[in-house]
C-alpha positions as CSV (number, residue, x, y, z in Angstrom):
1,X,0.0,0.0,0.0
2,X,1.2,3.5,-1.3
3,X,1.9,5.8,2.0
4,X,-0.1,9.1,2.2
5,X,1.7,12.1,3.1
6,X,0.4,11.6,7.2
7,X,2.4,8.6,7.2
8,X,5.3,9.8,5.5
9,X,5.6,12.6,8.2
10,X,5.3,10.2,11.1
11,X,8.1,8.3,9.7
12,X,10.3,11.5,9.6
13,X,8.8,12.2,13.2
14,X,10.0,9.1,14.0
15,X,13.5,9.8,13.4
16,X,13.7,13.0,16.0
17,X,14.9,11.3,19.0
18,X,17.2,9.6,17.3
19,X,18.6,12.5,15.8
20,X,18.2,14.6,19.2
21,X,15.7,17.0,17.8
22,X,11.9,18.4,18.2
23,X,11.5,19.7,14.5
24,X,12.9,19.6,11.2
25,X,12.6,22.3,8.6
26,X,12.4,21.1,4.7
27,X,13.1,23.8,1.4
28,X,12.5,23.5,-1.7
29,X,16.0,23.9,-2.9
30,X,19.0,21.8,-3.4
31,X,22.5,22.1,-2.7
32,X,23.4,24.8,-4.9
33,X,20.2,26.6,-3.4
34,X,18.5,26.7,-7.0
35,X,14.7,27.5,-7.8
36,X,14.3,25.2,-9.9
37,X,15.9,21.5,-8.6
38,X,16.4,18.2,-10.2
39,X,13.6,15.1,-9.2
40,X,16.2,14.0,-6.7
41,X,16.1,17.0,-4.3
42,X,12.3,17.9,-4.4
43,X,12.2,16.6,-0.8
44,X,9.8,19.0,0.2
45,X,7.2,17.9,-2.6
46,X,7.4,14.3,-1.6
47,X,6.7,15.4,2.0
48,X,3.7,17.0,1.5
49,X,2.4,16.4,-1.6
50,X,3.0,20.5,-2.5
51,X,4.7,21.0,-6.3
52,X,5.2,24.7,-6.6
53,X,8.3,25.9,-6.9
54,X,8.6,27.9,-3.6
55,X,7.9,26.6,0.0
56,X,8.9,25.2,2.9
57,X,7.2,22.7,5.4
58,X,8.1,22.7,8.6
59,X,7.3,19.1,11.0
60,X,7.1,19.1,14.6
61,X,6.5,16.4,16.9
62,X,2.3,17.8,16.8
63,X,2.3,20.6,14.1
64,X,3.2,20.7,10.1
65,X,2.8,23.4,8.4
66,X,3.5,24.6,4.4
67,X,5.2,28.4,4.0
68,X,4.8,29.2,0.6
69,X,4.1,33.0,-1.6
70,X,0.8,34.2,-3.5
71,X,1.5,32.9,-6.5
72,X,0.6,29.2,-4.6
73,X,-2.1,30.6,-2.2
74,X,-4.8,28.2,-4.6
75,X,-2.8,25.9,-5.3
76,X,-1.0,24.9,-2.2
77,X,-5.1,25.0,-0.2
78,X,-5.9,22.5,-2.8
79,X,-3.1,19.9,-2.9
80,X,-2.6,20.0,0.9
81,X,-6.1,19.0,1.3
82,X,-6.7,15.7,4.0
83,X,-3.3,16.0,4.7
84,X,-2.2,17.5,8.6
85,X,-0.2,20.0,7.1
86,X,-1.7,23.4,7.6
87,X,-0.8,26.7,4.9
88,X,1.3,29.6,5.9
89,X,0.5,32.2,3.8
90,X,3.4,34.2,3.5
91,X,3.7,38.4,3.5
92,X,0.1,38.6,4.9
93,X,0.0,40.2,8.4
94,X,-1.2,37.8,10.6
95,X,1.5,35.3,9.2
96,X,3.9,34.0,11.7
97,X,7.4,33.6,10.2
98,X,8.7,29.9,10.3
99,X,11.1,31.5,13.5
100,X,8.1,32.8,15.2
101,X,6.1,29.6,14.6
102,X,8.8,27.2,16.2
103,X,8.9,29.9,19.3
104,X,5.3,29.1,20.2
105,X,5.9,25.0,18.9
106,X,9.1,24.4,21.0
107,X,10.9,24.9,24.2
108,X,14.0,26.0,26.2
109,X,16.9,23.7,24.9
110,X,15.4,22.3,22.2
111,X,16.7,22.0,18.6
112,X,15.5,22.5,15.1
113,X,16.8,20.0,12.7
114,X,17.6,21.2,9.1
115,X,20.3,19.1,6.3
116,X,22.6,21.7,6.2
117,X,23.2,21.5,2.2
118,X,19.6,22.3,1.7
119,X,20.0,26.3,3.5
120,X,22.3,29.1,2.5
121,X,25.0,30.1,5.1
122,X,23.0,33.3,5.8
123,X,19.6,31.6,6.5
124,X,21.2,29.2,8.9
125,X,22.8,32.2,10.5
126,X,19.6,34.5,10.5
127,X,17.9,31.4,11.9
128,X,20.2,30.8,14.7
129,X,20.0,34.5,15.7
130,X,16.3,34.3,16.1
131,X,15.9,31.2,17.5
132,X,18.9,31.7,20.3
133,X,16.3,34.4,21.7
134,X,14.0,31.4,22.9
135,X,16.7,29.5,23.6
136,X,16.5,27.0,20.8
137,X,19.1,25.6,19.0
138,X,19.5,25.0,14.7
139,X,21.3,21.3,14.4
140,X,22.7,20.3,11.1
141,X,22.2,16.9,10.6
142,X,22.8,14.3,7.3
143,X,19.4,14.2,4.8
144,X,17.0,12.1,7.4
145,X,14.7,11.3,3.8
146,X,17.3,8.9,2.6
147,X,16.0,6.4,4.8
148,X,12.4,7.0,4.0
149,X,12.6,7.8,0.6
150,X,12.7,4.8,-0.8
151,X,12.1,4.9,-4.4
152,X,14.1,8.6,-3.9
153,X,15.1,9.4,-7.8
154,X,19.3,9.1,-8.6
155,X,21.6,12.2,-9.2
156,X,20.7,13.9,-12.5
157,X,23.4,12.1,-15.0
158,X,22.7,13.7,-18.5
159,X,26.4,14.4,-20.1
160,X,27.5,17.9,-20.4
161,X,28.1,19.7,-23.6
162,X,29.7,22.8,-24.9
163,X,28.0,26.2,-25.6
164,X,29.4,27.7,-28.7
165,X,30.9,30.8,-28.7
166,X,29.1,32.2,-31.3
167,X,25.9,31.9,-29.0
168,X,27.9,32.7,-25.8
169,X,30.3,36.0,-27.0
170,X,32.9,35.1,-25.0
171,X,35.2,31.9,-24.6
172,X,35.4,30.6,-21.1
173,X,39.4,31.3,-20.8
174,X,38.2,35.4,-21.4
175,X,35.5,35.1,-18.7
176,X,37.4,33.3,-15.8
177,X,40.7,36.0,-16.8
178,X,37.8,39.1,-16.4
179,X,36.4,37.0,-13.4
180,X,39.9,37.1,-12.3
181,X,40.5,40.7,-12.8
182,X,37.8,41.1,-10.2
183,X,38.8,38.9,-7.6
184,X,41.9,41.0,-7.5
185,X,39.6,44.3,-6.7
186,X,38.3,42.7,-3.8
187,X,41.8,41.3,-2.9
188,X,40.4,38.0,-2.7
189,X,42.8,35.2,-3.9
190,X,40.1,32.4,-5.0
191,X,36.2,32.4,-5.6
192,X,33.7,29.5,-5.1
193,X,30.8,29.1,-7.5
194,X,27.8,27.0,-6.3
195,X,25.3,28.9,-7.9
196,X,24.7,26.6,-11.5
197,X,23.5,28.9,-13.9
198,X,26.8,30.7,-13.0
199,X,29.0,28.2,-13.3
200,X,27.4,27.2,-16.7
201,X,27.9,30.5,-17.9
202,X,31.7,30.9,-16.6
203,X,32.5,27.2,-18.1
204,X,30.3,27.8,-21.3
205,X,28.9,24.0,-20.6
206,X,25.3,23.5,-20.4
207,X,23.2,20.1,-19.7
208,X,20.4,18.9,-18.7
209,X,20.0,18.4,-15.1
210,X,16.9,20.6,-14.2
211,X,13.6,20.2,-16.4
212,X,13.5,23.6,-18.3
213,X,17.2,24.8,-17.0
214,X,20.1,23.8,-18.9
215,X,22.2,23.6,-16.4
216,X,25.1,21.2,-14.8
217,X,25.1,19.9,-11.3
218,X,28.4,20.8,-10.2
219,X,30.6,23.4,-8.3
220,X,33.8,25.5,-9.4
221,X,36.7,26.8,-7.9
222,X,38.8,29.8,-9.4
223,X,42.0,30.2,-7.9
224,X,44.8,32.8,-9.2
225,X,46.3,30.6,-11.3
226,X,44.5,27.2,-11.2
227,X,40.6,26.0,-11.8
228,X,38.7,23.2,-10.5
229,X,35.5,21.6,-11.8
230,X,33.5,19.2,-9.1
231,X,31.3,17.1,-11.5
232,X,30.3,13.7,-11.7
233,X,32.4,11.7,-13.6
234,X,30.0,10.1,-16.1
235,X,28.7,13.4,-17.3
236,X,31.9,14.4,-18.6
237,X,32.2,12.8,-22.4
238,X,35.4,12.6,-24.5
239,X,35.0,15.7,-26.1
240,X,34.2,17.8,-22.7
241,X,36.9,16.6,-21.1
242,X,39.3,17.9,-24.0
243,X,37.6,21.0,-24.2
244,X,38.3,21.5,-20.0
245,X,41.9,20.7,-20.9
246,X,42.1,23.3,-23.7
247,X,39.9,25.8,-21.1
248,X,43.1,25.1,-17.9
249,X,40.5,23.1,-16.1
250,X,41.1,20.5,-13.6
251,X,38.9,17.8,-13.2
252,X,37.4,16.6,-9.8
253,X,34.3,14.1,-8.5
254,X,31.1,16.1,-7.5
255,X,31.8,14.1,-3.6
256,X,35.0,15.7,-3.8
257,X,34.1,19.3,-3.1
258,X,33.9,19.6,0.8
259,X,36.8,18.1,1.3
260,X,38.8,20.3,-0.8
261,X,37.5,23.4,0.7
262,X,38.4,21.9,3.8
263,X,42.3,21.9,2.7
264,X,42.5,24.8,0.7
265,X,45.5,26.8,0.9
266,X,44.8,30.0,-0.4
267,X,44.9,33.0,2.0
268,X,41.1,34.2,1.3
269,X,38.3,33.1,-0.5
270,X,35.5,35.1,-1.9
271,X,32.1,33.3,-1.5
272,X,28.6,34.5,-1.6
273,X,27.0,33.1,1.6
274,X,23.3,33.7,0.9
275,X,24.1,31.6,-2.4
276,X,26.5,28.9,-0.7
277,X,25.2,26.3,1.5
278,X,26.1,26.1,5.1
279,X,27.4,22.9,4.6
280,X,30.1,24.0,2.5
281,X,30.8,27.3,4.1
282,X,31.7,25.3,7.3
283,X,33.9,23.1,5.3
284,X,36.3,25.7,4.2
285,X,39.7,25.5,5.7
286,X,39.4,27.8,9.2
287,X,43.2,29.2,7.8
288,X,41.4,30.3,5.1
289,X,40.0,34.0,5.5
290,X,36.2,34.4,3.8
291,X,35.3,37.1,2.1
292,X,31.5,37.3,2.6
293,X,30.4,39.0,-0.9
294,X,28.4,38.6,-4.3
295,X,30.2,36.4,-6.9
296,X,32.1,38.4,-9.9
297,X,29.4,36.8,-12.2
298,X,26.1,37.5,-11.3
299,X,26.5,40.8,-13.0
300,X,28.8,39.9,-15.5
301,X,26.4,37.0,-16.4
302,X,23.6,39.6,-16.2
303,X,25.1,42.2,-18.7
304,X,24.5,40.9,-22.2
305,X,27.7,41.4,-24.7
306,X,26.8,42.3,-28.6
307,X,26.7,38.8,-29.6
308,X,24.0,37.7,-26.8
309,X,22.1,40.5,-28.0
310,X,21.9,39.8,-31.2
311,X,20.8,36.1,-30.5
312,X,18.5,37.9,-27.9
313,X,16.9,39.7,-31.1
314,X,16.9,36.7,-33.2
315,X,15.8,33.9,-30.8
316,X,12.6,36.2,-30.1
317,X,11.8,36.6,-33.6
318,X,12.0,33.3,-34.1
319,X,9.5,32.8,-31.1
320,X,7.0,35.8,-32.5
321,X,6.5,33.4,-35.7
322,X,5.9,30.3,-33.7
323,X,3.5,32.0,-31.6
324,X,1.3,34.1,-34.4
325,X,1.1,30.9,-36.2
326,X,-0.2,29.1,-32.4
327,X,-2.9,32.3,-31.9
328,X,-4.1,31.8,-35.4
329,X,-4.8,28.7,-35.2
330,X,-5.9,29.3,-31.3
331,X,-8.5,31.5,-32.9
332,X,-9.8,28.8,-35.7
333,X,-9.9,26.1,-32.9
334,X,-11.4,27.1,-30.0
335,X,-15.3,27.3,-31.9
336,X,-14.5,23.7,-32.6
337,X,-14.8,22.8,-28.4
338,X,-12.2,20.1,-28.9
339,X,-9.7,22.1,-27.4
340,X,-8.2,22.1,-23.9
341,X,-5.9,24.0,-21.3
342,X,-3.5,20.3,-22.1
343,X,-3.9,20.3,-25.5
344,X,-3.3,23.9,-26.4
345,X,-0.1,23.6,-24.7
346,X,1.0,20.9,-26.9
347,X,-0.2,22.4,-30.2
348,X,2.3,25.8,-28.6
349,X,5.2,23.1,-28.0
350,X,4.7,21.8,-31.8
351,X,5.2,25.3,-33.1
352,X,7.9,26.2,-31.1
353,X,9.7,22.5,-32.0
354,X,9.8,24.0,-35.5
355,X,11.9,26.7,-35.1
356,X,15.3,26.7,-35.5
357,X,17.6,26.4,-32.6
358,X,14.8,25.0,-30.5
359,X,16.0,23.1,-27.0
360,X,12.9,22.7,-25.1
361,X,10.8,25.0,-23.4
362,X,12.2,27.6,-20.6
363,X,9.5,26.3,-17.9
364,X,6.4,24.1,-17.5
365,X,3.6,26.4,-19.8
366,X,1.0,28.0,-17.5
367,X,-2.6,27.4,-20.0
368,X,-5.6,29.2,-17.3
369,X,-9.0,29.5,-18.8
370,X,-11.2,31.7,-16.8
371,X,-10.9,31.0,-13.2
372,X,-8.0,28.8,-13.8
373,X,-6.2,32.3,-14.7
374,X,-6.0,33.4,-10.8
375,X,-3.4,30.1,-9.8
376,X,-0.9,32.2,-10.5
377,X,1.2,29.3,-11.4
378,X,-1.4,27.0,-12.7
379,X,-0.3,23.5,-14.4
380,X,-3.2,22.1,-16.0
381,X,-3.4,18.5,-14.5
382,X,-6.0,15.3,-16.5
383,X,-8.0,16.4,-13.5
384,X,-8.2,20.1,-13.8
385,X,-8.1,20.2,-17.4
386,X,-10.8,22.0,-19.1
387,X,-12.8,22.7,-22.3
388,X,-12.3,25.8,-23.7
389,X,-15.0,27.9,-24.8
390,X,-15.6,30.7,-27.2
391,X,-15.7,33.4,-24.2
392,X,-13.9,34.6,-21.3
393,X,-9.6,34.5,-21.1
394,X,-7.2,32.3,-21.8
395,X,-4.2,33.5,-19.4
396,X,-1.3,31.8,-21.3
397,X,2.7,32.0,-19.9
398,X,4.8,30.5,-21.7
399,X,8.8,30.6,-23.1
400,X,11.2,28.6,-25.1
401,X,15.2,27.9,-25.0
402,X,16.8,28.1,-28.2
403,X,20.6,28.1,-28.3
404,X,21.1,31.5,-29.2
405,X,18.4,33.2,-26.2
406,X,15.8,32.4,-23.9
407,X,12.0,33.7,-23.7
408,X,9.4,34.0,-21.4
409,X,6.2,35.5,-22.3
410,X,2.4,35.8,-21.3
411,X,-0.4,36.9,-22.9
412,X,-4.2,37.2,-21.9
413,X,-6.4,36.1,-24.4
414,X,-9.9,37.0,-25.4
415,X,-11.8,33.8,-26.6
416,X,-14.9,35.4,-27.3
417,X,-17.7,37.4,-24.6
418,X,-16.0,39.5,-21.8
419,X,-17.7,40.7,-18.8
420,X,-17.5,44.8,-18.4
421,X,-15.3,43.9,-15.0
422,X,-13.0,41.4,-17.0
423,X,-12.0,44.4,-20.0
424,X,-11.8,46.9,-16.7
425,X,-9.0,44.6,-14.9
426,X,-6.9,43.7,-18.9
427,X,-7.1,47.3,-19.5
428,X,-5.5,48.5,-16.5
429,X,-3.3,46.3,-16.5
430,X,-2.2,46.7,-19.9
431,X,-1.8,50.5,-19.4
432,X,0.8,49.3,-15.9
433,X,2.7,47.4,-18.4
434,X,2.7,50.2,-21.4
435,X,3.9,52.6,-18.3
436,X,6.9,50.4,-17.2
437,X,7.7,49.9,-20.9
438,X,8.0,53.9,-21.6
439,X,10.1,54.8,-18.8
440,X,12.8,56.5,-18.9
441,X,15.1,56.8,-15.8
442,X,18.9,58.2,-14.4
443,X,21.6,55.7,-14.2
444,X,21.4,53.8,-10.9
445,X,17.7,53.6,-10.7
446,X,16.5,50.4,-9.1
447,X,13.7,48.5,-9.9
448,X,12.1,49.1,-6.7
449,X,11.8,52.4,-8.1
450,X,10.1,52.3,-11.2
451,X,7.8,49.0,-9.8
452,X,4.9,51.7,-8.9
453,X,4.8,52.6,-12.7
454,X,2.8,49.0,-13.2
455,X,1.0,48.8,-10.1
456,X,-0.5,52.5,-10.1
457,X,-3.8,52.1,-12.6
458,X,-4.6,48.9,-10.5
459,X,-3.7,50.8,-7.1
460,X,-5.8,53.3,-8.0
461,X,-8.8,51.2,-7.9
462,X,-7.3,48.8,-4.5
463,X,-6.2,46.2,-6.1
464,X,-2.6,44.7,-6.3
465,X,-0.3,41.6,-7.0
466,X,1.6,40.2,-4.5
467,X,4.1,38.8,-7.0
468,X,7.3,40.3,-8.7
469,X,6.9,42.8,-12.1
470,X,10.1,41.9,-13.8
471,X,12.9,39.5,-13.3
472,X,16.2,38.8,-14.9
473,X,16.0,36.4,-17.9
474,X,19.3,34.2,-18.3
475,X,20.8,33.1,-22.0
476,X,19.9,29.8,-22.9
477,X,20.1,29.2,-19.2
478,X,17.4,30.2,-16.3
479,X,14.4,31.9,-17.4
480,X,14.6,33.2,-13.8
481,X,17.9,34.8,-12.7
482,X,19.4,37.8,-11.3
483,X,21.0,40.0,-9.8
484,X,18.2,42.5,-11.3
485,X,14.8,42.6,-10.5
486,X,11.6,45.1,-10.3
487,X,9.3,44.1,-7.4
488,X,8.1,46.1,-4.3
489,X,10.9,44.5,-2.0
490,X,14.1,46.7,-2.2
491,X,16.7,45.0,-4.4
492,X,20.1,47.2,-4.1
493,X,20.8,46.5,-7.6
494,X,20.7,49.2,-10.2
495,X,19.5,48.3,-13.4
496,X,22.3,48.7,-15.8
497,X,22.8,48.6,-20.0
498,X,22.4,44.9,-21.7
499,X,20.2,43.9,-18.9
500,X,17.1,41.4,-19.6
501,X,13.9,41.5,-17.8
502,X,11.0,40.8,-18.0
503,X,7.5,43.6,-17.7
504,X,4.3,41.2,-16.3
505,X,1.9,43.4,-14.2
506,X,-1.2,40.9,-13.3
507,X,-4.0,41.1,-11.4
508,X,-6.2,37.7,-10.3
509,X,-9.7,37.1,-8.8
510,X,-10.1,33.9,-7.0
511,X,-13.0,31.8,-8.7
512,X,-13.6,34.7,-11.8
513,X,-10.4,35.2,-14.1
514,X,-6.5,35.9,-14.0
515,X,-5.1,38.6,-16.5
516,X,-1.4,39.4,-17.0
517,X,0.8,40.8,-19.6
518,X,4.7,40.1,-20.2
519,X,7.2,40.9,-22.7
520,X,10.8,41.2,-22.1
521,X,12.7,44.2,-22.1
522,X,16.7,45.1,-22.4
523,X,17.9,47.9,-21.0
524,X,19.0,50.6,-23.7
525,X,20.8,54.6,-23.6
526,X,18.0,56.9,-23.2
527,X,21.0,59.7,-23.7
528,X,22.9,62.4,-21.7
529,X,20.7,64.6,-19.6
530,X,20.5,66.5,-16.5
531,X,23.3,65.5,-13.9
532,X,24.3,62.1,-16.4
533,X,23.4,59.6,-18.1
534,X,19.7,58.5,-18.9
535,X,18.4,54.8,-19.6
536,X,15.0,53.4,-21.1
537,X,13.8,49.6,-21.9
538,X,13.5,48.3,-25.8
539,X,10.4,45.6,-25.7
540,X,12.4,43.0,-27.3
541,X,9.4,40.2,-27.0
542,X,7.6,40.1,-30.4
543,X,4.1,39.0,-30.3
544,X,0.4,40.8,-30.3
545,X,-1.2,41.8,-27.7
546,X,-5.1,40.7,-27.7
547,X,-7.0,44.2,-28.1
548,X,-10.2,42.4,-27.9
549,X,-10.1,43.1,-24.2
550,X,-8.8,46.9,-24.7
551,X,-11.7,49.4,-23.5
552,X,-10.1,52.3,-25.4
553,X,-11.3,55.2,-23.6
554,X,-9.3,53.8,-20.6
555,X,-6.2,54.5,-22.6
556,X,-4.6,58.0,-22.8
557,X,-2.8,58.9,-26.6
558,X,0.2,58.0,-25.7
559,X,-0.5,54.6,-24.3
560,X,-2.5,54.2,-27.7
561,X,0.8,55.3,-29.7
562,X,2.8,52.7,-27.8
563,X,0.7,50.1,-28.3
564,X,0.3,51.0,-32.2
565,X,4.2,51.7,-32.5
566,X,4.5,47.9,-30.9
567,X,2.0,46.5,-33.3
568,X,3.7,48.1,-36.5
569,X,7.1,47.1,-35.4
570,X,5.4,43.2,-34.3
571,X,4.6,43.2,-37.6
572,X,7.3,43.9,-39.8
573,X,9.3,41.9,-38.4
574,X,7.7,38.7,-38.3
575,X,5.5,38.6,-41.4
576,X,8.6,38.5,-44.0
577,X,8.7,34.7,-42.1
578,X,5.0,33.7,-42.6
579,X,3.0,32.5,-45.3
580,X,-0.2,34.8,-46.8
581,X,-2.7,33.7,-44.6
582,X,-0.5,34.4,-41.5
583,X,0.7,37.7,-43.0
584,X,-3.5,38.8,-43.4
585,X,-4.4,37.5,-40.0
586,X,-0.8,39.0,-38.3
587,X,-2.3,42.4,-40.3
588,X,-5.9,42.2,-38.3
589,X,-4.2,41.4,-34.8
590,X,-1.5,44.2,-35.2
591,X,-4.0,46.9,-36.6
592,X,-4.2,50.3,-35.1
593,X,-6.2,50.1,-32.0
């Protein structure tokens, strides 16, 4: 008989004494503390049953309870159903933190178990300061889920293989000697990479670890005049291995990495520690001194050279077609009521499969008809799945890797008869997005700063999103990366030239609809002006926006000039790639509103 998710946390429960603690404390993450994490790290799913991305359950000897953001809010209520474990919703008021929460659960002396791969070295330290008030102590101990986990899934072992550099801009011997240039600014002598999507970039290797992120399992070491890759040895191939030799890198097992840190002799070491896990961070050699900082690449990684660009430009083109020839046929099929939320996902994936370049898609394709639109991140399941009908939205995120980019983008849909509320909600939220998209701000502006621009028409009228407005996009590598973002929370980074982002105000009402609009957007010169230099975005994303939903006199001119402007450009640059029928119904969509 199959265990339920009650049983499952009475066998961990069972395991505290032995272990001399009262609780244990379960992420989402793995041990390079990524958002995304192979099938043999989402511990946290198995253990409650949860699979969003973000959230952490917490088990005491009497309570569980599931931590997670807004964007889960539906989803978590429903899949935690007949289940003990009770939902957390997090950044509402009368939300205890997971700290507070094991104040009330635990006593004097006591001691909160976590695996100490699973936490950054700042979140273990945080915790400790918080929980010390009450007299509780944070005890790492080894994974306790290997012993219940039984049919657990093995280490990702795809093989690795080289990025071009014609796609990448720059060889990996030019990025670790910048990298290097760096280090010496900060007189640090070596840096640690745990973070994947950076060490993918530095190495220009990608694989295929993490469903939707090309990425390697793996850490990196750059010394001053040495470089060492810890990888499992059956995902390096003939031709890899050659390459690392060519590229002045040395060669170590994955199991290998603790115990090197632990006998390095180099005088200091630059590590990030809310991106390094505490196990490692305790590993390092105590003669070592540890420079507590943000790696080198997270900005260089961040800043796109000309060549990235360029695929950038050509790698959404490529997408715009794929998707103009998925709404016209969208449009055709929908009357038909054969279609799905499932099945319109597919027919999506079979376009973008035709395009050149193609790798896969950059994340798990969120298709939310009508009230399905408000799970933020909605999967359609055989059990959810749903007919869809000539009236109300189709809420559709979606995003591709091709070798020379990456895309992310959403767009609201109009199937046929909107209520006056639903074209109220798409039309303020498309005139958030047109005001982030026409900004123009000073060198050093944050994205804290200019957030307000999308949330104001929807402010206006009290309503909000609790998620992000724009995050970093990576280069055929994580459709979600930093250091760049533009959210409510402060974020000390300034947005800076080459940048990707994306622009996706939203606004969702539980059991009605979900609307939301994203295109990506580089950061571009805006020119010299008062006291420097000035910066603007360039929509790079090329696709229509529905205008079926559009109530006009909502819109001032100069939203309506964007929007046409967007149109006109939309369409000359993907119809010289479709056929005549395309090219006439591209025409109708991209029409001046």
């Amino acid at each position: 008989m199959s265990q339920t998710i009650n049983d499952r946390l009475q066998g961990l429960r069972a395991l505290f004494s032995q272990e001399g603690i009262q609780a244990f404390i379960i992420p989402s993450t793995d041990p390079h503390l990524s958002e995304y994490v192979a099938p043999h790290w989402k511990s946290r799913e198995w253990i409650s049953g949860f699979t969003g991305s973000a959230g952490t359950v917490v088990i005491t000897t009497s309570q569980a309870g599931l931590w997670t953001d807004s964007r889960y809010f539906l989803q978590a209520a429903q899949q935690l159903k007949g289940t003990e474990i009770k939902l957390y919703k997090e950044m509402l008021p009368e939300t205890p933190s997971i700290s507070a929460f094991l104040s009330t659960q635990l006593t004097p002396g006591d001691a909160v178990g976590i695996d100490g791969k699973m936490f950054s070295a700042e979140e273990v330290e945080r915790m400790q300061a918080e929980l010390q008030k009450c007299q509780i102590k944070v005890k790492s101990i080894s994974d306790p889920l290997d012993k219940l986990w039984t049919d657990r899934p093995p280490m990702p072992e795809a093989p690795a293989f080289i990025y071009e550099t014609q796609y990448a801009g720059k060889s990996s011997i030019e990025k670790i000697a910048i990298i290097r240039k760096e280090l010496k600014k900060c007189n640090a002598k070596a840096l640690f990479l745990s973070a994947l999507d950076e060490i993918a970039w530095t190495l220009n290797l990608r694989g295929n670890d993490v469903h939707c992120n090309p990425v390697l399992v793996s850490y990196l070491l750059i010394e001053e005049n040495e470089t060492h890759y810890f990888i499992q040895p059956q995902k390096i191939t003939a031709e890899v291995a050659t390459y690392m030799k060519e590229t002045g890198v040395n060669l170590h097992t994955y199991e290998e990495a603790e115990a090197y840190l632990s006998r390095i002799s180099v005088e200091s070491l630059l590590l990030n520690p809310a991106k390094t896990n505490y196990a490692m961070y305790s590993a390092v050699n105590p003669d070592c001194r540890i420079i507590h900082g943000a790696s080198p690449v997270t900005l260089l990684k961040a800043i796109r050279n000309e060549q990235e660009i360029a695929g950038i430009h050509a790698a959404m083109q490529r997408d715009g077609v794929a998707l103009v020839k998925f709404l016209k046929w969208l449009e055709a099929s929908v009357p038909t009521g054969k279609e799905t939320e499932i099945s319109v996902d597919k027919k999506l994936h079979e376009f973008r499969a035709e395009q050149d370049l193609y790798m896969g898609e950059s994340f798990d394709t969120i298709a939310g008809y009508k009230e399905h639109g408000a799970i933020v991140h909605y999967e359609a399941t055989p059990e959810t799945d749903v007919q869809l009908k000539p009236e109300g939205f189709l809420l559709l995120d979606s995003g591709a890797q091709y070798l020379d980019g990456t895309t992310d983008i959403t767009r609201t849909i109009a199937l046929g008869k909107l209520t006056e509320e639903e074209k109220t909600d798409y039309t303020l939220i498309l005139k958030g997005h047109i005001a982030l998209a026409m900004a123009v701000f000073p060198a050093g502006t944050r994205g804290a700063q200019l957030d307000v621009l999308a949330r104001m028409p929807i402010w206006q009228r009290r309503m909000n999103f609790l998620h992000g407005t724009g995050h970093g996009v990576g280069h055929f590598l994580n459709v979600h990366e930093g250091p760049q973002s533009i959210r409510m929370n402060e974020n000390p980074v300034t947005l800076q030239l080459g940048m990707l982002t994306s622009n996706e105000p939203g606004v969702y009402k539980a059991g009605s609809h979900g609307i939301r609009t994203e295109n990506l957007v580089l950061v571009v010169p805006a020119g010299e002006g008062m006291f420097g230099n000035y910066l603007q975005f360039e929509t790079v994303t090329l696709c229509p926006i529905c205008k079926k939903g559009i109530i006009k006199e909502l819109l001032t001119s100069e939203e309506i000039n964007w929007l046409n402007q967007y149109h006109q450009t939309v369409y000359e640059k993907l119809s010289p790639s479709l056929n005549k029928e395309e090219q006439a119904w591209l025409k109708e969509a991209t029409n001046q509103l």
